[in-house]
C-alpha positions as CSV (number, residue, x, y, z in Angstrom):
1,X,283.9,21.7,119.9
2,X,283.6,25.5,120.3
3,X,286.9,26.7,119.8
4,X,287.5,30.7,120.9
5,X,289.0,32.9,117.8
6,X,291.4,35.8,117.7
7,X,290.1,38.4,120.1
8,X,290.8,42.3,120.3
9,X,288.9,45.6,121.3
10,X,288.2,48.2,119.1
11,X,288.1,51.3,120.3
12,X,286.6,54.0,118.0
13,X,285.8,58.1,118.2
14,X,284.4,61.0,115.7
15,X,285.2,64.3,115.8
16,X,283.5,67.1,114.1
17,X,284.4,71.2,114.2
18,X,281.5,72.8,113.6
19,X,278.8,69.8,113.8
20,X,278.3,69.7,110.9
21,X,282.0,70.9,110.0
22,X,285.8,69.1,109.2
23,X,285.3,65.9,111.1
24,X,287.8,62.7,111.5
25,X,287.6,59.4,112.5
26,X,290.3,57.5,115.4
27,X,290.4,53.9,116.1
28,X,292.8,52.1,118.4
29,X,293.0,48.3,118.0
30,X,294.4,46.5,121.2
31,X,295.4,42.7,121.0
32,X,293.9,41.1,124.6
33,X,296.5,41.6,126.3
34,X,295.7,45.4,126.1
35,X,298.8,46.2,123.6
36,X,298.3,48.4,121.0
37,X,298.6,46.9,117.6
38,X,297.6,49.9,115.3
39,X,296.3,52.9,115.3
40,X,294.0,55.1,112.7
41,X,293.0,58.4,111.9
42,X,291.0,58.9,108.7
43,X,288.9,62.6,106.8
44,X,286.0,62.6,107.1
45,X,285.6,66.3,105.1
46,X,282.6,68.2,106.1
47,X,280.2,66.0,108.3
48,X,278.5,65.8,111.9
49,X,279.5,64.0,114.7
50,X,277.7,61.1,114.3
51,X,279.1,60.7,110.7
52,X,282.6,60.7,111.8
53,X,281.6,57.9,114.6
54,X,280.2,55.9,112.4
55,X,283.4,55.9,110.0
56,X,285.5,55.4,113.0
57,X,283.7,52.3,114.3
58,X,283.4,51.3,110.4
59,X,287.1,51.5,109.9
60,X,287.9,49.6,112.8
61,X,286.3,46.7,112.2
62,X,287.1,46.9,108.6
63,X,290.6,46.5,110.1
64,X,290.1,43.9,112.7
65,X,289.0,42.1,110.0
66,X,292.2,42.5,108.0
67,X,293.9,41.6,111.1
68,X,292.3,38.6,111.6
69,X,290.2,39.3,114.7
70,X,287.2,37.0,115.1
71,X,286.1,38.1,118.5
72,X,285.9,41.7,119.0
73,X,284.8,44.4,122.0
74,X,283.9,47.7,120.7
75,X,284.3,50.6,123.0
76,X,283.2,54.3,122.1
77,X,281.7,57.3,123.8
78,X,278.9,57.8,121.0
79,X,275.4,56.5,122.7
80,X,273.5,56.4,119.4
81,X,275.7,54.8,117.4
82,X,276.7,52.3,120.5
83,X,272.1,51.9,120.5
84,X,272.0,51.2,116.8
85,X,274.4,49.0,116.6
86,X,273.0,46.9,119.3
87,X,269.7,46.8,117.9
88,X,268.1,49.8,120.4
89,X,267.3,52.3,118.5
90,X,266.3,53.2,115.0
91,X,268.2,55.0,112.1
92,X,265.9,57.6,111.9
93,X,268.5,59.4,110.0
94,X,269.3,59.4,105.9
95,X,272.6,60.6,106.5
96,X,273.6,57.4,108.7
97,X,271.6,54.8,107.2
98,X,273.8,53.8,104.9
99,X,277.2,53.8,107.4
100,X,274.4,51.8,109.5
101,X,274.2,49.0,107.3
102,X,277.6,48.7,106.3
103,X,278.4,48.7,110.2
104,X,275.2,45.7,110.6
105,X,277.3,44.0,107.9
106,X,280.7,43.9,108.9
107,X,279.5,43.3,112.8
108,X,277.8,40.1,111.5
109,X,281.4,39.1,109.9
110,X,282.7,38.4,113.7
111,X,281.9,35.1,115.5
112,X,282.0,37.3,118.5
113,X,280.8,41.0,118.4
114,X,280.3,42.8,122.0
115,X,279.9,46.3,122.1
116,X,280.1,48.9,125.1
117,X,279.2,52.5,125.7
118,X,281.6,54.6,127.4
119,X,279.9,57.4,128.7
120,X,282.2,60.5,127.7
121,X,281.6,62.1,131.7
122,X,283.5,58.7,132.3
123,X,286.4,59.1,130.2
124,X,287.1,62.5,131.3
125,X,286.1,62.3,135.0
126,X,288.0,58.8,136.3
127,X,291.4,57.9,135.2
128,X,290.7,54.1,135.3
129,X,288.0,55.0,132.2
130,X,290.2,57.7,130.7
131,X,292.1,55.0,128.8
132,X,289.4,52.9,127.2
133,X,288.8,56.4,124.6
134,X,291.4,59.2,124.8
135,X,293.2,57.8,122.4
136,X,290.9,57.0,119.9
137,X,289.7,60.2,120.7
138,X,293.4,61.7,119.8
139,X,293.0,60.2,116.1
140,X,289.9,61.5,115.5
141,X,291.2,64.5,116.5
142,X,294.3,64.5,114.0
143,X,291.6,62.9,111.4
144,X,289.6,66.0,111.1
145,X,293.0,67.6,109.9
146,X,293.4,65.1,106.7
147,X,291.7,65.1,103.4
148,X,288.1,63.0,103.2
149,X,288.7,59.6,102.7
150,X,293.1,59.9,103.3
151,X,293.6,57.4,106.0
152,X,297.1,57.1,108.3
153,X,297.7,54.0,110.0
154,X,300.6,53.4,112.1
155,X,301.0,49.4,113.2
156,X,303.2,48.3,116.4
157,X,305.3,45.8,116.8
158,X,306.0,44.1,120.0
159,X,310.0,43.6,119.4
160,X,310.1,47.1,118.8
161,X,308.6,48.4,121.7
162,X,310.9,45.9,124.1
163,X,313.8,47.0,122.4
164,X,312.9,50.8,123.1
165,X,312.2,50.1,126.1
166,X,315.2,48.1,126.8
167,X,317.9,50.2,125.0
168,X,316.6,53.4,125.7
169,X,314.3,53.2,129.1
170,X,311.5,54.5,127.3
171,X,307.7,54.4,128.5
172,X,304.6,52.8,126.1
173,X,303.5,56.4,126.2
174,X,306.6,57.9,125.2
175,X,307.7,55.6,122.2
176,X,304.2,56.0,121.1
177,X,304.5,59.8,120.9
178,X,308.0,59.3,118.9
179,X,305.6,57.1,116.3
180,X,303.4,59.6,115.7
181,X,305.4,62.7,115.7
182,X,306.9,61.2,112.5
């Protein structure tokens, strides 16, 4: 009997000022309905881009995994790490082999791992794509402003969103702005 698990999407992006320079990690973990049920930022310190990707998609699964999650879709707008990942292309570099491996490893934790590169012209040129990154794209964003390693991790609940949005007649977009402006 093949039974289906717990399924979300991860969606993951790096930021770096400077390449190498500050860099942060963002993740947004939606349940599949599409609800957000947390989000992440994360220092990086000084790294490149890729770095910072990899620690993004790293952290999210790490998460997913604490969550439960046993199927998972993995969106992100980074092509090599999205290739080497899937088996594509090789680490050619010393820098990422490492967050390579750990990545290989906690992929092969899932019964279910599907992974899909967003092309960045995509998230920026169509609204319909927009969605699937800009907000993992936000966190890593706010990331590249915390200390290396200092993580901030802000969970949703589905009562208090209906309640918001009861009470008060507030959008998703809105209450999730008052969340994070805390």
């Amino acid at each position: 009997m093949n039974r289906k698990g717990k399924s979300c999407t991860i969606e993951y992006d790096g930021a770096s000022k400077g390449n190498p320079g500050r860099a942060g990690a963002g993740v947004v973990l939606r349940d599949e309905s599409g609800s957000v049920v947390m989000r992440a930022r994360e220092g990086v310190g000084s790294a490149t881009n890729n770095v910072a990707e990899y620690r993004a998609l790293n952290r999210g699964m790490k998460t997913a995994i604490e969550h439960g999650y046993t199927d998972v879709r993995v969106r992100g707008d980074s092509q090599l790490v999205s290739k080497q990942v899937q088996g594509e292309w090789r680490v050619n570099s010393p820098n990422l082999a490492p967050l390579y491996n750990e990545a290989r490893d906690l992929k092969g934790q899932f019964q279910h791992f599907e992974m899909d590169h967003v092309p960045r012209q995509l998230t920026c040129a169509c609204s319909i794509f927009e969605e699937y990154n800009s907000e993992a794209d936000a966190e890593a964003n706010r990331g590249v402003y915390l200390r290396d390693t200092l993580m901030q991790m802000v969970k949703f609940k589905k009562t208090i969103f209906k309640r918001l949005q009861t009470e008060y007649q507030l959008t998703i977009k809105a209450i999730t702005v008052m969340f994070l402006s805390v």
